[in-house]
N, C-alpha and C positions, 0 to 999 in steps of 0.2 A: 204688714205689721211695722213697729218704729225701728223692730231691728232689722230685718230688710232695707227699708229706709237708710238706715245710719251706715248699716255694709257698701250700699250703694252708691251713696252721696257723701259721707265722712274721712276726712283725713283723720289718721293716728295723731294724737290720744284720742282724738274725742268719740263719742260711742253712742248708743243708743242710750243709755245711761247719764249720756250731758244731755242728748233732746230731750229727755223725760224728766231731766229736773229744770232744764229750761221754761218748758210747755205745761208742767204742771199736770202730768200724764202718769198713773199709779199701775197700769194695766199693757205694758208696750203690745202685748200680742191682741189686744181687743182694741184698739181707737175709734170713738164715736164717728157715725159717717158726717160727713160735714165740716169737721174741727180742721183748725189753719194750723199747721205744722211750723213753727216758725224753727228756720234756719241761718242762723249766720252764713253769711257769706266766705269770713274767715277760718270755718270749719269745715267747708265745702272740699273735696278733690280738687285738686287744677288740673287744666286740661293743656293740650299743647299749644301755640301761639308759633308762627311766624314773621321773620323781621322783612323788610322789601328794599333791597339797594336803591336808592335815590339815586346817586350820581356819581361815575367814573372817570376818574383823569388819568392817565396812562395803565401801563398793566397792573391788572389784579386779579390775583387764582383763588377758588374754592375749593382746596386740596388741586387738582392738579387741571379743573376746569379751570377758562379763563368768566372770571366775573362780569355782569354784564349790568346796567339798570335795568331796574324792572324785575329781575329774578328776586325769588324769596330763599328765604335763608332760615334754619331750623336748629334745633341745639344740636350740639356736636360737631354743625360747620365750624369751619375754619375760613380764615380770609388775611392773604399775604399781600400786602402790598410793594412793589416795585420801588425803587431808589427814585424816582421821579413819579410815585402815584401817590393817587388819594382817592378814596370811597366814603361816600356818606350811605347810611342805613339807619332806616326808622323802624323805632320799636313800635309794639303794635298799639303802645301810651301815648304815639308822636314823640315818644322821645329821637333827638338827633347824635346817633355816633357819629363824628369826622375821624376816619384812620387813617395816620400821614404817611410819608415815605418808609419804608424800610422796618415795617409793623408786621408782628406777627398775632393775628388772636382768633379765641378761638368761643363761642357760643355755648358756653356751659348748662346753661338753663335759661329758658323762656316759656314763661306758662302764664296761664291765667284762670280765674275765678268768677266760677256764676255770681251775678248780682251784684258784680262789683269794676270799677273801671282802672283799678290797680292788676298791676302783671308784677310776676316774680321773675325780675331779668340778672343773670351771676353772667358773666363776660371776664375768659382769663385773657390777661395782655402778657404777653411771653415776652414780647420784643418789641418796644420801639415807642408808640402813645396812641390815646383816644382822648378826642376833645368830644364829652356830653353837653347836652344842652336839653332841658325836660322841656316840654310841650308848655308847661304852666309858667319856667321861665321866661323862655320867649314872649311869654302873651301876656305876662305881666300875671296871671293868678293865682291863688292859692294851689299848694299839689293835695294830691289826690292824695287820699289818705289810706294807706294799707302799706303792702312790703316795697322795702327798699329795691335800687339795683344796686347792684355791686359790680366793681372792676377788683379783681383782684392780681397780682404781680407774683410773681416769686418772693416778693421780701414784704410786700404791705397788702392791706385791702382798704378800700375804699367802699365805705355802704351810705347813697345815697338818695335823697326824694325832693324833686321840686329844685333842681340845682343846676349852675353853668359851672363847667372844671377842666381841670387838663389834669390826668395822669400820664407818665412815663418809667417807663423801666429799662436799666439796664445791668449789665452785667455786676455790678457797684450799686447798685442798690435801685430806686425808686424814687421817684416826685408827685407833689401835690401841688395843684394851683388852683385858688377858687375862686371863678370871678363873680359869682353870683347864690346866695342860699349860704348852707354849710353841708361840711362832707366830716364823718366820723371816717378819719386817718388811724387806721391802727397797724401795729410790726411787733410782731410775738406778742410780747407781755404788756408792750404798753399801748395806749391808745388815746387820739384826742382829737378834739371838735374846731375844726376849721372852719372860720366864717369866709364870707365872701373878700377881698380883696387879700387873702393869707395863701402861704403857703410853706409846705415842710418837705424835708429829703427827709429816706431812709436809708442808714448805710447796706454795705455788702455785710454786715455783721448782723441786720436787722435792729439797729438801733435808729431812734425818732430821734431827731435832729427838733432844735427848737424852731419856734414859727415864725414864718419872715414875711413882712411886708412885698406885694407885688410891687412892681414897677408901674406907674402912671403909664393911663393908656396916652400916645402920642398925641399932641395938639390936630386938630384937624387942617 
């Protein structure tokens, strides 16, 4: 029936009651045999997703393992990097995390959606930075159109799709650096849209600092 259907396959809110005014279906416990069910993709359940370490430069632990490439990574890891390391890990979008020395973060959420080639990636940074890069920046195409990922700080979040950036955080607040796309910069109450070549602090107060010009990349 469409409500079995909807229990099965539907995230909250949506119900047997959206497929049926969707699909044009008066009768959810009797469905003609044959009839296409149309389902958003967007209303679907997510399911879990895994991220896969690309590349290790000195020490790096996942909680109190030492991190290696090749291993995968699931929400609720964690991964510390050493005063002399760096880890890259790919989402399962291609997107590219680089976590530099003296980082702490940790894999809040990674899921994804039938039908669809968007994943819902949340990434808390506690300590130190993550330089992103999405699959579609790199290659120059349009992003994928569905949920954002997010890096979130103590003091800001960053929610973003189809973009190259640098967040960091510390004790004093938070940065944003965007060197390619835009990233929605928000700290408590305020919030705002950074293009590519901009970037903002947030204080220890959680106040947004006005946007500032990056610095020219070096002559070659």
């Amino acid at each position: 029936t469409l409500i079995q259907l909807a229990e099965r396959e539907l995230e909250p809110p949506h119900d047997w009651r959206s497929l049926a005014r969707l699909n044009g279906i008066r009768q959810p416990g009797a469905i003609p045999v044959g009839q296409i069910i149309l389902v958003p993709a967007a209303w679907r359940k997510p399911y879990l997703m895994k991220a896969t370490v690309v590349s290790v430069e000195g020490p790096v632990k996942s909680g109190s393992s030492d991190l290696k490439a090749g291993a995968s990574l699931s929400e609720n890891d964690s991964i510390q990097t050493g005063a002399n390391a760096v880890v890259v890990v790919k989402l399962p979008d291609g997107t590219l995390v680089r976590i530099p020395p003296a980082s702490q973060v940790r894999i809040d959420r990674l899921r994804g959606y039938h039908g669809s080639d968007a994943i819902n990636a949340r990434i808390n940074l506690d300590q130190g930075g993550v330089e992103v890069q999405s699959e579609s920046s790199r290659l120059g195409r349009s992003p994928v159109t569905g949920r954002e990922v997010q890096i979130i700080t103590p003091k800001a979040t960053a929610s973003v799709r189809g973009t190259s950036f640098r967040i960091g955080s510390k004790a004093d607040g938070a940065q944003a650096e965007v060197l390619d796309g835009a990233v929605q910069w928000s700290a408590r109450s305020e919030g705002r849209t950074l293009n590519g070549g901009l970037g903002a602090v947030v204080d220890a107060q959680g106040r947004l600092g006005k946007s500032e010009s990056l610095l020219p990349k070096p002559a070659a």
